[in-house]
KEZAVEX-845381 format. One record per residue (C-alpha): x, y, z. Coordinates in steps of 0.001 Angstrom, whole numbers, plus 500000, padded with zeros to 6 digits. Example, Ala and Ser with C-alpha at 12.3 -4.5 7.8 and 13.67 -1.06 7.14 Angstrom:
<rs>
512300495500507800/513670498940507140/
</rs>
This chain:
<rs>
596427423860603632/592866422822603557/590320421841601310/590437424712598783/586766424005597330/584216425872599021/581762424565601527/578057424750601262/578121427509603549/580739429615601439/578986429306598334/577421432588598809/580113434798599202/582862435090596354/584957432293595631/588832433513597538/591223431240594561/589238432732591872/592107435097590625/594362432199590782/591762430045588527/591931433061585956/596199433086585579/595551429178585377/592813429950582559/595635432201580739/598429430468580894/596644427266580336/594743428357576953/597741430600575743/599852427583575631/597216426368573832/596702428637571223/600847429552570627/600665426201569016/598706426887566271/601283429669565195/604801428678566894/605649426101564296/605373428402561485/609228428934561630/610229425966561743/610395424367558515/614067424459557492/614638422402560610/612247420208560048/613518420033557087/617067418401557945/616375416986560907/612980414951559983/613184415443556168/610105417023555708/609208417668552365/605853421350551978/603571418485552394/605021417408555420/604861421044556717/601850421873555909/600496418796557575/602532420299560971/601031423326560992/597449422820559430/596786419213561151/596944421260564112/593949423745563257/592455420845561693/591776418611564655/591229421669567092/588667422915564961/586689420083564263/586609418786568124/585803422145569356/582167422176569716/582149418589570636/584787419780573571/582011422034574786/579301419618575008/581594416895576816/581981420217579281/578295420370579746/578424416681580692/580946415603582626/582115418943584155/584267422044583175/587048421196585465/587039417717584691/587242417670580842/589866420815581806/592093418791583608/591616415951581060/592341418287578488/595638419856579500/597422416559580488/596203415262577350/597776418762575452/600773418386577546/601376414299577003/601130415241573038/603508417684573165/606077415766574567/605510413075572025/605509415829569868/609006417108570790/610724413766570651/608734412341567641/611494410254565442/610254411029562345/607764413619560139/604953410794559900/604927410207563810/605267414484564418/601695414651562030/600324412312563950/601423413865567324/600064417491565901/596540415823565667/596543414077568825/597283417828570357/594816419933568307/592215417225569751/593473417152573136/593118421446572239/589523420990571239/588718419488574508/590524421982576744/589688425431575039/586112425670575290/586132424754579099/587691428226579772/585155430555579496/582322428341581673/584934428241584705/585724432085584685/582226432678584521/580801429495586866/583694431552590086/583530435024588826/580513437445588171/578861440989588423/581477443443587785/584163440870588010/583075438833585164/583595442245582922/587249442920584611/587910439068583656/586956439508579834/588529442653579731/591965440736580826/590969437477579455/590366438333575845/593124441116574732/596043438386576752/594713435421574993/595193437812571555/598799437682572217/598944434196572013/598774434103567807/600641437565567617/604309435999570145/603759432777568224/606506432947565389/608738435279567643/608980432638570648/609368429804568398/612021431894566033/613637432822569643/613573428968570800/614665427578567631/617853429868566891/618494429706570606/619086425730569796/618973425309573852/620628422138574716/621081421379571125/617132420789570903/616701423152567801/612811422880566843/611975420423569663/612135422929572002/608943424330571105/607232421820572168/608993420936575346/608229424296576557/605053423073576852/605512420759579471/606693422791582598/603996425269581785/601381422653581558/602285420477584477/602305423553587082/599042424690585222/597922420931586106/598807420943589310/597165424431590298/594390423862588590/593783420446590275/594193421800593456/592513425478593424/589858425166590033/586285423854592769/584792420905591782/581110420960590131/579504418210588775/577853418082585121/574794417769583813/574539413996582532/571202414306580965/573436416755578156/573141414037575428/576585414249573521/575893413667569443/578520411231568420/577000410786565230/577390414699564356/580718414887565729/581572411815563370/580182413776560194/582453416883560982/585320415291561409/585296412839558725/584116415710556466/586717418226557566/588920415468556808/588268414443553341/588017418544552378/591763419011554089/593474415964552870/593318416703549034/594489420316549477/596963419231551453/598390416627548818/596701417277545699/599729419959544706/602541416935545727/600381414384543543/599424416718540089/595576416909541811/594389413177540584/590791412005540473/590289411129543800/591670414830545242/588592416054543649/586146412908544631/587310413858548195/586521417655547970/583101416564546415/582530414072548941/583109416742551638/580409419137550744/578118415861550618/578936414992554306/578447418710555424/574912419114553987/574765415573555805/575731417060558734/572897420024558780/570398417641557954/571160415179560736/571223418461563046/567643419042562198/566573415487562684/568251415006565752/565664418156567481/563289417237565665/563687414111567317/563636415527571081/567916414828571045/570178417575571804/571957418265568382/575732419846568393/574515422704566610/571363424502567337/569428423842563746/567774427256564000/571425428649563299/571547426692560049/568027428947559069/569709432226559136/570862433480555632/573541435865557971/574691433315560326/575599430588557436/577018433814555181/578938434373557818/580302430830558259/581654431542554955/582899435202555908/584802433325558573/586968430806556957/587297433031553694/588919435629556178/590789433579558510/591928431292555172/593527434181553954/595068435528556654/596844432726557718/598137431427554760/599205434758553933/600986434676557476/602509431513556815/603934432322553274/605813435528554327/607481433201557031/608482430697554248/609486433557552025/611777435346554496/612878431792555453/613306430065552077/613570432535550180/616139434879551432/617429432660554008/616690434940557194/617223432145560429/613991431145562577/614729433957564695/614892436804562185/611838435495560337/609752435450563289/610900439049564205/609641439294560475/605912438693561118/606191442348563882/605162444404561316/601827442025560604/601304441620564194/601749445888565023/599797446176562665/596968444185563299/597493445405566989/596734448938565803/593602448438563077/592239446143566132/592670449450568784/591392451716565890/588223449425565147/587464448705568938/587889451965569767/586587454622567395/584732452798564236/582771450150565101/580349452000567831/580322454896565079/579668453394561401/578716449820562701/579099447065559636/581401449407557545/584479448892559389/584216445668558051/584086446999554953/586706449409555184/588907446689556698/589558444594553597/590024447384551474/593115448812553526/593675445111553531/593637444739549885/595628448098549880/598586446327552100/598407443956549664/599349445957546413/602140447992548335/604047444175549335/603268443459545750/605081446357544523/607905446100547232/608703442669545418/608580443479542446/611410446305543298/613501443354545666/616959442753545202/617827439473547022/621290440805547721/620507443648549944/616739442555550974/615911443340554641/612590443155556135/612227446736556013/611979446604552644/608456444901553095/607126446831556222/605037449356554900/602803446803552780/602572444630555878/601784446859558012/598608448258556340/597541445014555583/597816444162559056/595899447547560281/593086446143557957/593373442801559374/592799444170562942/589905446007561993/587906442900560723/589146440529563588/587953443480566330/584235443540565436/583839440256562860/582128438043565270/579853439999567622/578174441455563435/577808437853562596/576588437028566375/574029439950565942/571962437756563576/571687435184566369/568578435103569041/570360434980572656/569690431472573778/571739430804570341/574958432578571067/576848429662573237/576527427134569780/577144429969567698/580161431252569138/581529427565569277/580767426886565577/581942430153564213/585392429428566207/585453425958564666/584937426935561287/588109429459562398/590315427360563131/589426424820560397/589557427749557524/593339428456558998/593660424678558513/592604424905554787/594406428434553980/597729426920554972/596892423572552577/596278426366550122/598800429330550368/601542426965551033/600466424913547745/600355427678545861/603583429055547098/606010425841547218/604570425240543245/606629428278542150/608923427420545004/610364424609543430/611388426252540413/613439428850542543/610942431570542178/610103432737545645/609220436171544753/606593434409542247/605108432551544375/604302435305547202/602782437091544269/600393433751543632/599660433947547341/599087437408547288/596244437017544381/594877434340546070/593964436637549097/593155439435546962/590307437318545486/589243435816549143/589247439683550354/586915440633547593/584516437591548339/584614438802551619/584053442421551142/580783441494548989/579837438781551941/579660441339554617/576879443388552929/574534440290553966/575635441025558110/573615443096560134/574275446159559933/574736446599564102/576978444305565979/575876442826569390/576806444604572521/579765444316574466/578561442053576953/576660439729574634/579339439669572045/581598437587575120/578786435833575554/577952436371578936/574235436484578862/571935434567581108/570730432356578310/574155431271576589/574726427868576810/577769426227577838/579296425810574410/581856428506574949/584816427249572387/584720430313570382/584331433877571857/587821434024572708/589740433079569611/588378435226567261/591176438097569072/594136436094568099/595222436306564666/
</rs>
């Protein structure tokens, strides 16, 4: 077979692997993305086979988010430098290597260490996959591809818990939870080797200057906000837990200041500073990780609590989270379809008060349980509302906040609202599963889901008063995908925001 990169002469006319480079981009970025939820069931066999104490969990499953979010806009600008397919290709072995030290890690220290190495290695592959779809596909086409590429990528949080429940009950060749991870590496090496041989070859732009400096700040301040709520619970919250926390709002407003100086100074800052100057964008930076915060520590504590607390195995637990996930599936169909066109900012309104609703029918259906005879129907109806009101703020959260933006601003601001995503799910998990495993200890697993369930309550209500400050239109279809002329190539974020 020849050379499949096109010629000169070929440029003009459609690229002919182009279909192939989008089931590479899928498969690729889905892999990618299961990771951040697939773990979630996995914490009784962590348990005996590694010892993992809630810290030790926690750190699995929020070092993850952690590391992905806070290398995700610094992923896109390596992109603009040295080339999509390059820092692609990069990217996935690097996911795929970490996995496998991942799955064969000897103890719960090493496994941490492993998850961070693969939400970086994450950071650097996700935000190449918009940029390719869009540098081989266009016109009509490029709509087609978002219309596949968004709703399949969705999937990847909702199958999550349910693959990994499936893998880990299966206990295939006596791997138990390793086998999570080692599915990883056939689907990453033939993703490799396709997408080293079909993905064309285009250079980067090497005068993009890539800010170390900021990247430095965002990590070390992501850091020092994470690593107290992670272990502030296991050590009774001591001085320096706090000094930490403090410390971390110090290096942020560090962070936008350097921004600013960095264009004033004729550099190319991570962020564009003019973001940082819109009341609506930074509220809803907050919006963001309040939501996502909330919703994924809630996720995670209904796994521990079906786990934990009424012993259901991996697999019945992650069958468990369906309701959550229908649900969500539906509120997201309802929003996308009918509301958000109709009464604009008010579905995101309406969405944390069915959420908030959801909320009080689980709290009621625990207050009724009787451990004996408890089966997860007993808690579908209150998930499942709460998960219709989750769908309806995921469908239309980020093209309201993206509305405030001016066009030429939508590539950064899609990238940092996706960060602060992923690093809010990093920080609800440090918190639910806190609050949770406190009451926990004592036995009282119904207790502590009713802790958790407070705690989201109050985030919901935050929210709900936050999204009064978004415009009150969202941006257009096209736009909110960011597919506009102007968009930069910081394209880390329009994409995640559909899986939950």
């Amino acid at each position: 077979m020849r050379d499949p990169s096109p010629t000169p002469e070929e440029t003009t006319e459609p690229y002919r692997w182009r279909w192939l480079i989008l089931a590479v981009m899928i498969v690729a970025e889905i892999m990618d993305l299961l990771d951040a939820s697939i773990v979630n069931v996995a914490g009784p066999d962590l348990e005996k086979s590694l010892g993992a104490g809630s810290v030790g969990l926690q750190w699995v499953i929020g070092g993850y988010a952690l590391t992905l979010g806070a290398g995700l806009v610094l992923g896109g600008r390596l992109g603009d430098r040295y080339g999509r397919r390059r820092m692609f290709l990069i990217g996935l072995a690097a996911f795929t290597t970490a996995s496998l030290l991942c799955a064969i890690a000897p103890n719960i220290e090493s496994l941490i260490a492993f998850r961070l190495l693969q939400g970086t290695a994450g950071a650097m592959l996700l935000p190449q996959g918009l940029g390719l779809l869009r540098e081989n596909f266009s016109g009509p086409e490029l709509t087609k591809v978002f219309a596949i590429f968004g709703p399949v990528l969705g999937l990847g949080g909702i199958i999550g818990p349910v693959l990994g429940g499936f893998l880990i009950e299966g206990d295939f060749f006596g791997l138990g939870w390793r086998s999570v991870f080692l599915i990883n590496l056939p689907i990453g090496i033939a993703a490799l080797i396709v997408a080293a041989k079909f993905v064309p070859k285009k250079a980067g732009d090497h005068t993009v200057r890539v800010d170390m400096t900021g990247a430095a700040l965002v990590v070390a301040s992501c850091a020092l906000l994470v690593l107290p709520l992670n272990q502030g619970q296991e050590s009774g919250w001591p001085l320096w837990t706090w000094l930490s926390m403090a410390a971390s709002v110090i290096g942020f407003a560090l962070f936008a200041l350097q921004q600013r100086r960095t264009a004033a100074a004729g550099r190319e800052p991570l962020v564009t500073p003019g973001l940082l100057r819109k009341p609506a964008f930074t509220v809803g930076l907050g919006g963001i990780a309040l939501f996502f915060g909330g919703l994924i520590g809630t996720q995670l504590v209904l796994t521990l609590f079906l786990q934990i607390g009424q012993h259901f195995t991996a697999g019945d637990a992650g069958l468990g989270n369906l309701p959550l996930a229908v649900g969500t599936a539906i509120g997201g169909a309802i929003s996308g379809a009918f509301l958000a066109d109709r009464i604009g900012r008010k579905v995101l309104q309406i969405g944390p008060l069915v959420q908030l609703a959801g909320a009080a029918v689980l709290w009621f259906e625990l207050d009724g349980l009787d451990s004996a005879s408890f089966s997860i129907w007993d808690i579908v109806p209150g998930t499942t509302v709460a998960g219709i009101g989750a769908g309806m703020v995921i469908a239309a959260l980020f093209s309201f906040i993206l509305a405030a933006v001016d066009d030429d601003e939508i590539g950064s601001a899609s990238g940092v609202l996706t960060a602060v995503q992923a690093v809010g799910g990093s920080i609800g998990v440090a918190v639910f599963g806190s609050v949770f495993f406190a009451q926990a200890k004592t036995g009282d697993f119904t207790g502590g889901f009713h802790r958790a369930l407070i705690v989201q309550a109050c985030l919901l209500v935050v929210f709900f008063a936050i999204t009064f400050l978004l415009p009150k239109k969202g941006r257009p279809e096209d736009e909110q995908h960011g597919i506009t002329p102007e968009t930069t190539a910081d394209d880390s974020g329009t994409k995640q925001h559909l899986a939950i």
